[in-house]
DRENLUMZA-154873 format. One line per 5 residues: number of its first residue (from 1); for each residue y, x, z of N, C-alpha, C. Coordinates in steps of 0.02 Angstrom, whole numbers, plus 50000, padded with zeros to 5 digits. Layout:
N
NUM) Y:X:Z:Y:X:Z:Y:X:Z ~ ... .
This chain:
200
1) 49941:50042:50000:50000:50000:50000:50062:50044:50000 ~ 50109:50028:49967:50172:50052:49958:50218:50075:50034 ~ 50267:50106:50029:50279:50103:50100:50369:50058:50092 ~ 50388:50027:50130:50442:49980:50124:50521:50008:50158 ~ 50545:49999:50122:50632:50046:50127:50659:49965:50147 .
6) 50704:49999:50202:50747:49957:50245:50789:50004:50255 ~ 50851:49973:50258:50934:49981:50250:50950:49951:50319 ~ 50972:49979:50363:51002:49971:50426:51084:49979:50432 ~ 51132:49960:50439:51204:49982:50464:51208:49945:50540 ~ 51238:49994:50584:51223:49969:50641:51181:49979:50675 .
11) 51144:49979:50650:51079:49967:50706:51014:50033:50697 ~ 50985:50044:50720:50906:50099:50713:50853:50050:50724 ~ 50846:49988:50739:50796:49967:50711:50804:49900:50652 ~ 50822:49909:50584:50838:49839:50541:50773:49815:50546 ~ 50772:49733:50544:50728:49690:50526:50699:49643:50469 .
16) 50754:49663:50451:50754:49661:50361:50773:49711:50312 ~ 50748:49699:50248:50782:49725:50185:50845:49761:50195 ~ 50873:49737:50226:50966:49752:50210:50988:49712:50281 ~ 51013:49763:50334:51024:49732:50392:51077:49739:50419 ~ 51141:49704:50428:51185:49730:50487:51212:49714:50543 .
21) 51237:49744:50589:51235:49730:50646:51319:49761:50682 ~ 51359:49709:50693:51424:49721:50729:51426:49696:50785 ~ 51460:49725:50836:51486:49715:50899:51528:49636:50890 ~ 51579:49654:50835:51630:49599:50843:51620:49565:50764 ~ 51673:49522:50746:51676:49501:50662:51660:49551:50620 .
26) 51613:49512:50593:51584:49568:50528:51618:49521:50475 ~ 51629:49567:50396:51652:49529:50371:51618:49552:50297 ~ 51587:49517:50244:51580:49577:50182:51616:49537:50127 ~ 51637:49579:50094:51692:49562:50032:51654:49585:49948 ~ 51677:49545:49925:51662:49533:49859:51734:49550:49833 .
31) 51751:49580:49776:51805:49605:49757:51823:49594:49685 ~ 51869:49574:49625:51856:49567:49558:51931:49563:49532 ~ 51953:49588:49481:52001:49590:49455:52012:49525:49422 ~ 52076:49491:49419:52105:49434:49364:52049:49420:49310 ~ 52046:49366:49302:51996:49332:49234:51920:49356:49248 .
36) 51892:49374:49306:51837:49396:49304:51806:49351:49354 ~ 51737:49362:49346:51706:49317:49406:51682:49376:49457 ~ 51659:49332:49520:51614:49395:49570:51560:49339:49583 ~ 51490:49350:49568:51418:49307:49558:51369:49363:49601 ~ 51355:49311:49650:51295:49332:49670:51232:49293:49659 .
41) 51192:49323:49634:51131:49298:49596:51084:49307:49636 ~ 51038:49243:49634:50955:49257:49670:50919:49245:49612 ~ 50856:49286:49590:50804:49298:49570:50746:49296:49579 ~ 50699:49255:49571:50608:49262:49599:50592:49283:49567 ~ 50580:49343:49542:50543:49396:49493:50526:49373:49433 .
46) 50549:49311:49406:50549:49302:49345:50610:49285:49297 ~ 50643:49248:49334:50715:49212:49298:50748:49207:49362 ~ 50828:49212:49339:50906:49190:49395:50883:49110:49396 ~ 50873:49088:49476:50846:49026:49483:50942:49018:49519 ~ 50979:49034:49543:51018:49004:49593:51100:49044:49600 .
51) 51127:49037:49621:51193:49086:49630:51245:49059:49647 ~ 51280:49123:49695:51364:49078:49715:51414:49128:49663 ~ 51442:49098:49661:51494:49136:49589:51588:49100:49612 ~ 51619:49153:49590:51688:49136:49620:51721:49136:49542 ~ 51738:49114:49521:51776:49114:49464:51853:49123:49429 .
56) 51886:49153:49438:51948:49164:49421:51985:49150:49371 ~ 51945:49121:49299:51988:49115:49255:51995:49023:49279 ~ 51948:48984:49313:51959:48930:49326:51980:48892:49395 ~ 51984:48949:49455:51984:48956:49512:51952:48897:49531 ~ 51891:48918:49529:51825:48886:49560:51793:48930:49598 .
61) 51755:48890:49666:51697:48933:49686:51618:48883:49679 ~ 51588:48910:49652:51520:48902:49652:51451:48883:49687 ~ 51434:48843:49679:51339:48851:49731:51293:48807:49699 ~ 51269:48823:49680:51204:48786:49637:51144:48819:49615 ~ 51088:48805:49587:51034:48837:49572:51069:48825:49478 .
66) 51022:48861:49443:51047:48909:49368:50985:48888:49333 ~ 50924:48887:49361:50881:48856:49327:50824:48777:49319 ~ 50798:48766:49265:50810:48700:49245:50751:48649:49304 ~ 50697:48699:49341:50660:48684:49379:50674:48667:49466 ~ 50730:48682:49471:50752:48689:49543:50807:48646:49564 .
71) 50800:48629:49614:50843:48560:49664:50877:48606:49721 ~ 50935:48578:49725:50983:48594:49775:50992:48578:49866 ~ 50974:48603:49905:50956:48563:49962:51009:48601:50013 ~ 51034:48537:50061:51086:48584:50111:51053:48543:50166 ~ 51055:48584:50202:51007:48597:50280:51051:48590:50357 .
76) 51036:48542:50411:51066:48583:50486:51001:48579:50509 ~ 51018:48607:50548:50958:48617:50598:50873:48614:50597 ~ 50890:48663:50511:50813:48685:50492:50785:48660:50458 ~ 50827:48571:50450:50813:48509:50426:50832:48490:50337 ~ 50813:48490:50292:50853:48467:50245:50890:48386:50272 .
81) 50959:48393:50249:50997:48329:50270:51024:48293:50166 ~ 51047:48320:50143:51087:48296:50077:51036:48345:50032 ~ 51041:48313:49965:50986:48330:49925:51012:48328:49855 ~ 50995:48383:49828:51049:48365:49727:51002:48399:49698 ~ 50965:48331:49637:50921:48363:49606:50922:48384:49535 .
86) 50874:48416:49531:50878:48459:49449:50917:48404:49397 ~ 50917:48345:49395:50967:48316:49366:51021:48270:49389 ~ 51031:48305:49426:51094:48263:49452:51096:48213:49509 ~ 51054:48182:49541:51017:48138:49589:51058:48152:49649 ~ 51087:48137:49676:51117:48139:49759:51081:48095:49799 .
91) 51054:48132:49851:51012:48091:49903:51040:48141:49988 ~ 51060:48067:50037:51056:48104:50089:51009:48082:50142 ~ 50979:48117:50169:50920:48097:50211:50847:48101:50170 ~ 50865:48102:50106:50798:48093:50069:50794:48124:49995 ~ 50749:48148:49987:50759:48178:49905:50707:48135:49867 .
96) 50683:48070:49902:50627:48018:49822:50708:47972:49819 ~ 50722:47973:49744:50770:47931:49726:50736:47860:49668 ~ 50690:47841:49678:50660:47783:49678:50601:47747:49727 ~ 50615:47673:49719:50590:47662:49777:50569:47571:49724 ~ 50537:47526:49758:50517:47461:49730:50569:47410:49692 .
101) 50632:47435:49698:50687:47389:49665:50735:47449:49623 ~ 50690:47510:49607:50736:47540:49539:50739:47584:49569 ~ 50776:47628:49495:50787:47729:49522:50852:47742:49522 ~ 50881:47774:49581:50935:47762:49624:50972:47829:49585 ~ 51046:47819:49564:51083:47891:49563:51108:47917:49624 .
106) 51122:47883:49692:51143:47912:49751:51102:47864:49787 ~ 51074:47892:49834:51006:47849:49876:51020:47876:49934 ~ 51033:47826:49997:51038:47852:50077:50989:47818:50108 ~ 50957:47884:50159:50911:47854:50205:50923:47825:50268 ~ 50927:47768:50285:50976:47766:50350:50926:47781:50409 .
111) 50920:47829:50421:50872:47858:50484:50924:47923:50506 ~ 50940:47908:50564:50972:47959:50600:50898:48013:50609 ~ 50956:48095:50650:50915:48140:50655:50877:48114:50730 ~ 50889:48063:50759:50844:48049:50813:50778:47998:50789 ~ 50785:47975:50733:50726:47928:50725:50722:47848:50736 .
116) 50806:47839:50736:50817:47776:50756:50876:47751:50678 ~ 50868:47692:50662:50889:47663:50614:50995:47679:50616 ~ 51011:47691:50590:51079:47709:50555:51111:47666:50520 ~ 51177:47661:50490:51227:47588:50463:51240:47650:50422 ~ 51273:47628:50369:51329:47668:50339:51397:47610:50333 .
121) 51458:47667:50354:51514:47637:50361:51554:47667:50315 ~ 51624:47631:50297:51691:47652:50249:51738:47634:50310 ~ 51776:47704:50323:51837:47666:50355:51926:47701:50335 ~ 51948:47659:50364:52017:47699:50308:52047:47726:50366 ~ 52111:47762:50328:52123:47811:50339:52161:47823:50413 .
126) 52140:47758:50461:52152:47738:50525:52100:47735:50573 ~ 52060:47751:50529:51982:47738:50558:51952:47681:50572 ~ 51986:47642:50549:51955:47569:50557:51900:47545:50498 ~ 51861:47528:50512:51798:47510:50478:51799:47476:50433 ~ 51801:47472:50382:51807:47404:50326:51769:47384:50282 .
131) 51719:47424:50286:51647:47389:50264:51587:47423:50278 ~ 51531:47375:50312:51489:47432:50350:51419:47403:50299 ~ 51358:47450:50296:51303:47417:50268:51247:47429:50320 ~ 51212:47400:50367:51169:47409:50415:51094:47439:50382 ~ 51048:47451:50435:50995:47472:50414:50955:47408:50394 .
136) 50968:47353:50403:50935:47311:50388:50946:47269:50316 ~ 50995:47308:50277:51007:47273:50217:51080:47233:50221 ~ 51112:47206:50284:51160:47174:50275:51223:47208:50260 ~ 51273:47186:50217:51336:47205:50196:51410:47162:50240 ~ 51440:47209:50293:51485:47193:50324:51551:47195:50294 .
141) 51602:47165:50266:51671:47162:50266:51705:47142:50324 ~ 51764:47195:50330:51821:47180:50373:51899:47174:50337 ~ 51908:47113:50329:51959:47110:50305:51947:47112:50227 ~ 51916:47119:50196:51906:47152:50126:51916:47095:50075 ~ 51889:47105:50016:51878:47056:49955:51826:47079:49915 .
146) 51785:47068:49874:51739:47053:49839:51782:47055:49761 ~ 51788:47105:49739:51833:47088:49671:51822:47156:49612 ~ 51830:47136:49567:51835:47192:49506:51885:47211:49517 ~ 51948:47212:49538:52008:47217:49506:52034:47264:49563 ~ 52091:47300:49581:52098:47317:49638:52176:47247:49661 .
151) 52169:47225:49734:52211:47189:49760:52225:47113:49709 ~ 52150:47082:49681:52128:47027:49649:52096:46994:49703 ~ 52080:46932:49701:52001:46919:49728:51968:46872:49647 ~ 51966:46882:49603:51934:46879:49546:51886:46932:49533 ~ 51842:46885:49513:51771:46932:49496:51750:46889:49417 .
156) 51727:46929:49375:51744:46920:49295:51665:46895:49288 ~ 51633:46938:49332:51563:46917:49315:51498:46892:49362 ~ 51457:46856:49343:51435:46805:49390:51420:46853:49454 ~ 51408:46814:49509:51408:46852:49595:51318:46797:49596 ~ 51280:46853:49604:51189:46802:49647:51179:46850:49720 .
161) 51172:46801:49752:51112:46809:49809:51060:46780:49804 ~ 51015:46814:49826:50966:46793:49833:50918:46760:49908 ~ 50986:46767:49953:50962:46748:50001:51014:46695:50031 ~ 51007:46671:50077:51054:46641:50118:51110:46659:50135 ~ 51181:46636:50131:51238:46655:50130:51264:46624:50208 .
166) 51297:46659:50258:51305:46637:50310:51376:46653:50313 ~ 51435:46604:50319:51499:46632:50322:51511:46604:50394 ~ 51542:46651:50455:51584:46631:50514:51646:46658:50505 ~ 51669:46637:50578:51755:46676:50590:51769:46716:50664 ~ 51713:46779:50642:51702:46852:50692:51680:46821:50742 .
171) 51679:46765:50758:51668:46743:50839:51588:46743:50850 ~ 51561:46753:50798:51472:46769:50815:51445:46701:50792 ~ 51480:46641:50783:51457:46570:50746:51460:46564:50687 ~ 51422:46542:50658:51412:46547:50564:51452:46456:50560 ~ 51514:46453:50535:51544:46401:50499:51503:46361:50431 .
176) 51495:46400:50406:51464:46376:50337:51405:46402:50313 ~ 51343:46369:50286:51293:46407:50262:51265:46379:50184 ~ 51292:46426:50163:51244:46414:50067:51145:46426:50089 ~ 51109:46375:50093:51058:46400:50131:51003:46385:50064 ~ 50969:46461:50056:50931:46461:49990:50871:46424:49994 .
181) 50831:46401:50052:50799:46353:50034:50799:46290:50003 ~ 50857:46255:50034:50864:46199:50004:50936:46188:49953 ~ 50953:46241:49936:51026:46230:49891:51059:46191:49946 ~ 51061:46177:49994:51126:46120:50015:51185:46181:50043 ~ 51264:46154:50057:51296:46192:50075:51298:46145:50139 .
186) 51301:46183:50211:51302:46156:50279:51371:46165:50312 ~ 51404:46133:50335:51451:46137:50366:51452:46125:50473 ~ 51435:46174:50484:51424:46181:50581:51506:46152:50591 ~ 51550:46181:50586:51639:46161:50637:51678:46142:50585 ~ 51713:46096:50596:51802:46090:50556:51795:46041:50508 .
191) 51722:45993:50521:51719:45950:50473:51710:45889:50506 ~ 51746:45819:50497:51731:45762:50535:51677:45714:50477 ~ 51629:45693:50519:51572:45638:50466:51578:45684:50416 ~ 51559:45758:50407:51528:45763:50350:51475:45838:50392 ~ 51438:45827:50351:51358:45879:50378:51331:45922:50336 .
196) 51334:45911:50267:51305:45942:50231:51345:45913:50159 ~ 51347:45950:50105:51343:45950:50045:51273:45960:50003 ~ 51248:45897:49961:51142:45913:49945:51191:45922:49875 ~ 51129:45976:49855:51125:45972:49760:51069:45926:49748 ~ 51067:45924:49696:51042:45862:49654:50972:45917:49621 .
């Protein structure tokens, strides 16, 4: 067997390939004149699979894999968390981007890192919440609209559920229900002698 060269700075015993070791901020620099790039390339002994590259004539910086077999994965805690695949696929929590109702271009898993079910929320720039989607499928508006348009409430093209439509007013009581078993629309408060609307 060959015998193996290790590069130490710092230190007398490296533990890798290429090792260093500072007391305080270490820092290493990449350096490149105007219109040039500075690319650092990874290689598996056959082809440039990956690389971070700084770019200067477009002032970009770089991170992606280079070849046509390889997926992008960013990690905490050992864990892959967000996922970008060889074609383009954004997944967080999960890298299968199909599932029984179609193949997803951005797919979220709502499973926190504890193992317990997760919401995904939008909130603006107050932090207030304004539309949440639970782990269970339901879609929350606060305040919002339902519209193509921005600051419309017109929608151009037909709106289906497929399930039961429950409208209240925040107080935790459902006012009105489009109820998909029987097509009728139900009216619970704010209506005198009337109970229901039947379709025919």
């Amino acid at each position: 067997a060959g015998t193996r060269t290790v590069l130490g700075l710092g230190t007398t015993n490296p533990q890798y390939d290429f090792h260093l070791v500072k007391s305080d901020d270490l820092v290493i620099k990449m350096q490149t004149a105007e219109g040039f790039i500075a690319d650092l390339v990874y290689n598996d002994g056959t082809s440039d699979v990956a690389e971070l590259e700084a770019d200067t004539n477009f002032n970009t910086f770089e991170v992606g894999t280079v070849h046509a077999d390889w997926d992008l994965f960013f990690k905490t805690a050992g864990t892959g968390r967000m996922f970008i695949s060889r074609i383009g696929k954004v997944g967080i929590g999960t890298n299968v981007f199909s599932d029984e109702v179609g193949n997803g271009q951005f797919v979220v898993n709502q499973t926190n890192n504890f193992g317990t079910s997760g919401d995904i929320f939008s909130a603006s720039a107050a932090g207030v919440t304004k539309f949440r989607i639970t782990n269970g499928g339901n879609l929350i508006l606060n305040g919002g609209t339902i519209s193509d348009t921005v600051g419309a409430v017109d929608v151009s093209d037909d709106f289906s559920v497929t399930a039961s439509v429950l409208l209240g007013d925040g107080s935790g009581t459902d006012t009105i229900e489009f109820n998909k078993g029987s097509g009728d629309i139900l009216f619970t408060t704010g209506f005198d002698n009337c109970s229901s609307l039947a379709t025919n």
